[in-house]
C-alpha positions as a Markdown table, in Angstrom:
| # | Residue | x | y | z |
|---|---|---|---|---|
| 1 | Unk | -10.0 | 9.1 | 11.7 |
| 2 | Unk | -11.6 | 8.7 | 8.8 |
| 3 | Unk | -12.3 | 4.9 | 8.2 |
| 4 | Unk | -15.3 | 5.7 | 5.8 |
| 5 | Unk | -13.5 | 6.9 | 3.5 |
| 6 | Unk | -10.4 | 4.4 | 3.5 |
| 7 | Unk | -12.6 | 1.8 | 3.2 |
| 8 | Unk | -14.3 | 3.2 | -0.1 |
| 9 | Unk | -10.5 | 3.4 | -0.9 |
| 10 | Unk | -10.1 | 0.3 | -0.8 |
| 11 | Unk | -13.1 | -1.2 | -2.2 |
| 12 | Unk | -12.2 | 1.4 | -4.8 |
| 13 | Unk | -9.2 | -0.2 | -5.6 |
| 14 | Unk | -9.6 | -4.1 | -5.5 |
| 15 | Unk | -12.3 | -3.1 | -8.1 |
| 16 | Unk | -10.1 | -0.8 | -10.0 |
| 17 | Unk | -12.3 | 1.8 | -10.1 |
| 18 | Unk | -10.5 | 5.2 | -10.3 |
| 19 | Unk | -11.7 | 7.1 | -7.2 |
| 20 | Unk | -9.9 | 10.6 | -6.0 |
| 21 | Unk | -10.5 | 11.1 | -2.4 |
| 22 | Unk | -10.0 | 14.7 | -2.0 |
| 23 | Unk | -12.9 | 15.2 | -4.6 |
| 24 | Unk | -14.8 | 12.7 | -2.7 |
| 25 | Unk | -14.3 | 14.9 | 0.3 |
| 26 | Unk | -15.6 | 18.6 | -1.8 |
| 27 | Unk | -18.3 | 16.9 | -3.9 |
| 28 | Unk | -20.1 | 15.1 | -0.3 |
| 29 | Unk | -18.8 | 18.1 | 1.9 |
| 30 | Unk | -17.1 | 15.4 | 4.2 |
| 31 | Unk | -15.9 | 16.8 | 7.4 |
| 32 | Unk | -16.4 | 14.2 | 10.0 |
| 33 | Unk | -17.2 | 10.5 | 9.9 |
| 34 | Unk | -19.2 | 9.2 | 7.4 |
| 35 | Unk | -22.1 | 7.5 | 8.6 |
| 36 | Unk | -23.2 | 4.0 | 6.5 |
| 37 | Unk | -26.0 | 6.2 | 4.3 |
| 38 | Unk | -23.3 | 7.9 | 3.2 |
| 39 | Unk | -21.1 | 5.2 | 2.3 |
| 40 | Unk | -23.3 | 3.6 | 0.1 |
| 41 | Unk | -24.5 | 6.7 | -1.3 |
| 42 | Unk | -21.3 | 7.6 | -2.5 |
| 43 | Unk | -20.6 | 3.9 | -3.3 |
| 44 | Unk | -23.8 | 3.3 | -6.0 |
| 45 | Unk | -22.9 | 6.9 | -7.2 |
| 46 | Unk | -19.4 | 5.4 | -8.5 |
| 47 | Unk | -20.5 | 2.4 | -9.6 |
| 48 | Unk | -20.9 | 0.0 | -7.4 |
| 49 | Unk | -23.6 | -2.4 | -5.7 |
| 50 | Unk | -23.7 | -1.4 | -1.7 |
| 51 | Unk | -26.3 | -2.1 | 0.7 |
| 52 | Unk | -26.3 | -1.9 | 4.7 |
| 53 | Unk | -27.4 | -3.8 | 7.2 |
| 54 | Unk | -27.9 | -3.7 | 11.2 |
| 55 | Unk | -26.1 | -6.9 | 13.3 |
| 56 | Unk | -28.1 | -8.1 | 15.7 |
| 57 | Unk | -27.1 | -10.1 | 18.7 |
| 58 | Unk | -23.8 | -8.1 | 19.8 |
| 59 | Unk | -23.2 | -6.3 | 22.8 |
| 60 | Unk | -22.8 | -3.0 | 20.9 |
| 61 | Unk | -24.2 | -1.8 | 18.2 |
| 62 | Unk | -22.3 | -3.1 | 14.7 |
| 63 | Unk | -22.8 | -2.4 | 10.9 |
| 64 | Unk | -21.8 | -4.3 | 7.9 |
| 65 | Unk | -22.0 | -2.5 | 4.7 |
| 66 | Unk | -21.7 | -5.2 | 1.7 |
| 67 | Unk | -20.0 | -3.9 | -1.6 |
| 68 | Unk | -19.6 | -5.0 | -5.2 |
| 69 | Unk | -19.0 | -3.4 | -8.2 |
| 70 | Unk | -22.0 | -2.7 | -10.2 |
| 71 | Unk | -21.0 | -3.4 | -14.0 |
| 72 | Unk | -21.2 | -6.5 | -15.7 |
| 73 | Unk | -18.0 | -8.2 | -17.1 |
| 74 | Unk | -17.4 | -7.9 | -20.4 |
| 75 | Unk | -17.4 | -10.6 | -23.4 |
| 76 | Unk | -13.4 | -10.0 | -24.0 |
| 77 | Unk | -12.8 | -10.3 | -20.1 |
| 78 | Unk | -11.7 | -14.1 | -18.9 |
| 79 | Unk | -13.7 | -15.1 | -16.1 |
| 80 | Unk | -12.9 | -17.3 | -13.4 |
| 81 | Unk | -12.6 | -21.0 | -14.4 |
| 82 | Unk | -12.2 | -20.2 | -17.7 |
């Protein structure tokens, strides 16, 4: 299963960033699960904001990878509030 990658999917798309998987897959060689250096590599390399970080305290061992888009918002673009 590839759960990397969906999740970049998704992230991809609440942000609506354009993001074509299968050229995701050739350009980072991707044949197996895609370890949380890789997600964030190929998260900043689109765009957006990513950093990882370790859980402590569990039984077994967790990660939570944190993601925004990178860009500001533009002067045209209503923000929230407004």
């Amino acid at each position: 299963m590839e759960t990397g990658l969906i999740a970049i999917e998704i992230a991809a798309r609440i942000h609506s960033v354009p993001m074509d998987l299968q050229s995701v897959r050739k350009k980072y060689f991707v044949e197996r699960e895609l370890s949380p250096a890789e997600m964030i590599r190929i998260l900043r390399d689109h765009g957006f904001k990513a950093r990882h970080r370790q859980i402590a305290g569990l039984e077994e061992e967790r990660h939570e990878c944190r993601v925004r888009l990178g860009r500001r918002l533009s002067a045209d673009r209503p923000t929230v509030g407004a």
